[in-house]
N, C-alpha and C positions, 0 to 999 in steps of 0.2 A: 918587217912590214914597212913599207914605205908612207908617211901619212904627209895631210899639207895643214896648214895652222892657218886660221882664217882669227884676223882683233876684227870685234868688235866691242868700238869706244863710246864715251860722249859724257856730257855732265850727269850728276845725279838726278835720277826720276825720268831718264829722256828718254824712255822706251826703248834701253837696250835689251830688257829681256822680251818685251814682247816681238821685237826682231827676230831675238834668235828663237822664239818657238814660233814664230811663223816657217822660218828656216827650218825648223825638224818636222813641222808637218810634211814639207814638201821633200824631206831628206829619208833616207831608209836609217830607223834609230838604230840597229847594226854596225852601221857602219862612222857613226858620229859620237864622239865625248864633249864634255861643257866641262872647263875650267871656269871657276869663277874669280875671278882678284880677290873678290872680297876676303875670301878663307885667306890670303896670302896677308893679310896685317900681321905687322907684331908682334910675335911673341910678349906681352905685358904683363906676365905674371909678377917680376917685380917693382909694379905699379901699384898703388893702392887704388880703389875706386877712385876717388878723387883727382887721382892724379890724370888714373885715363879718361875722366869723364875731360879731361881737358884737352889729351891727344887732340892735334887735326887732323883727324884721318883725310881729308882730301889732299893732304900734300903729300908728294913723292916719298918722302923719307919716311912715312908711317906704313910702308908695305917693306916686307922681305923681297926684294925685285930678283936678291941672288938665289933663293932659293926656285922660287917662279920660274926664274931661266932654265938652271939644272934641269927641273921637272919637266917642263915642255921639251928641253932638246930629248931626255930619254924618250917621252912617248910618242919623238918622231923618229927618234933610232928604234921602236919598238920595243920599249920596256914602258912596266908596267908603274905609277907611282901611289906612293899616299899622299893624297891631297888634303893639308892642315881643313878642321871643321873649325869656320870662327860664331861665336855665339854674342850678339850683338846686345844683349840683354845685361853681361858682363860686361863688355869691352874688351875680350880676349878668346882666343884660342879655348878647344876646350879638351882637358888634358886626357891623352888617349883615347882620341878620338878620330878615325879618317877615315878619309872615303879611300877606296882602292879605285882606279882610276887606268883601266887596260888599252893599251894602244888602238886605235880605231886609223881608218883612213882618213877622218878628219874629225880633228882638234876645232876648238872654238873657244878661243879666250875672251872672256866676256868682263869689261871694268871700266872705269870712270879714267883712269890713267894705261889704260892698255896699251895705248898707241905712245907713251910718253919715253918709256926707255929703249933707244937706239937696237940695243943685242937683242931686245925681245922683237921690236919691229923687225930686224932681218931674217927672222928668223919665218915671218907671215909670208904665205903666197897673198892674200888678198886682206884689206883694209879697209873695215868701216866705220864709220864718223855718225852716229845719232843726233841730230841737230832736235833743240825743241827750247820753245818760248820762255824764258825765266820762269814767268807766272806761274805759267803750267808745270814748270817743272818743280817749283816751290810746293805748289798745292796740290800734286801725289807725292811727293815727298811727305808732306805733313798726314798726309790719310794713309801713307803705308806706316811710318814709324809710331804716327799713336796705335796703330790696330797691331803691327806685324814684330815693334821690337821694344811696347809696353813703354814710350819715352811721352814724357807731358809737354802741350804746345807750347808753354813756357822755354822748355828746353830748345826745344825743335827751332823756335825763331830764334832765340839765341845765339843757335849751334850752326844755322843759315847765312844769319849777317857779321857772326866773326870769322869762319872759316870758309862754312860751303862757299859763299857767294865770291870769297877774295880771292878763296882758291882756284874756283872755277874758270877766274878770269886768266889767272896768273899763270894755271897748270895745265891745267883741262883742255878749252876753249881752244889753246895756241897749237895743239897737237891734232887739227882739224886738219890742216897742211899736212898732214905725211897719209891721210887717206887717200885710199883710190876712189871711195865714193862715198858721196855723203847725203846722208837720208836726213831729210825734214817731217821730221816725227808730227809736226804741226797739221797735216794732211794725210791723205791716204797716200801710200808707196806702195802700190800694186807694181808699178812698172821698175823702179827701181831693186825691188826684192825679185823679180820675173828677171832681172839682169845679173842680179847676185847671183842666184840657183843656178841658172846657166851656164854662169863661169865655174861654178864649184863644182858641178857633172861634168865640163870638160877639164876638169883637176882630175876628177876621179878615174874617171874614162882613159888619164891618164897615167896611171899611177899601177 
């Protein structure tokens, strides 16, 4: 099966997934998979909690990026992969556990650094960049992780002003450049996402 690998990027809380489920309404689920980065951190089982409560996870080196490659080139050679499950509760992988993950026509890699490693960029027919206001994206960050990964606000701003925020500038932010197009989450993008679809049915249409 021939498939096409569409990143999409941006900093933390910046409404990359509700992108990409705007994207699967308008798509036939058939024919589409979600990778997400996130499951691609670390292996950290020999971490203590403490150790990983200290991880930055927003910097490059706290993802497996070689494993992520491998996996995306087979599901565009059409094979089939297991996709690590990371459970955020722990700070790690959680052991024998994966999703099976079957070739579709298209791939959509979904992460905060998706767009950062060169072999995974070449690998995308199309590239998107989620742009959104610090603030905002401070303040769904904070109402997902106390609600969705059981973390106290205490942590949260903590965890914001020594990594997310350094990171985001240093890591994140600078990988705007290698998109084709870049959505400002701060608004509605009807017309921008009407441009996305478009191009992704003449992938398909392709293929």
């Amino acid at each position: 099966m021939s498939s096409i690998l569409i990143i999409v990027a941006g900093g933390s809380a910046s409404g990359k997934t509700t992108v990409v489920s705007q994207m699967m309404q308008n798509l036939d689920p058939n024919e589409v998979g979600i990778i997400c980065e996130d499951n691609y951190y670390n292996d950290q089982s020999n971490l203590s909690m403490e150790e990983r409560m200290k991880t930055n996870y927003d910097h490059p080196n706290s993802f497996d990026t070689k494993l992520l490659y491998s996996q995306l080139k087979d599901l565009l050679q059409g094979k089939s992969i297991k996709e690590p499950v990371y459970d955020f509760k722990v700070h790690n992988r959680k052991e024998n556990e994966f999703i099976t993950v079957e070739p579709k026509k298209v791939i959509i890699l979904e992460g905060i650094l998706a767009l950062y490693d060169k072999k995974i960029r070449d690998l995308a027919n199309l590239k998107i960049y989620v742009e959104s206001d610090s603030d905002i994206r401070f303040i769904r960050r904070l109402e997902r992780d106390t609600v969705e990964r059981g973390r106290s606000i205490s942590f949260i701003i903590k965890q914001y002003l020594e990594t997310v925020k350094p990171s985001h500038e240093a890591y994140v932010n600078p990988t705007k450049r290698y998109a084709d197009i870049i959505i400002p989450n701060d608004v509605k993008h009807d017309v921008a996402l009407d441009v996305i679809l478009s191009k992704v049915k003449e992938y398909i249409r392709g293929i």
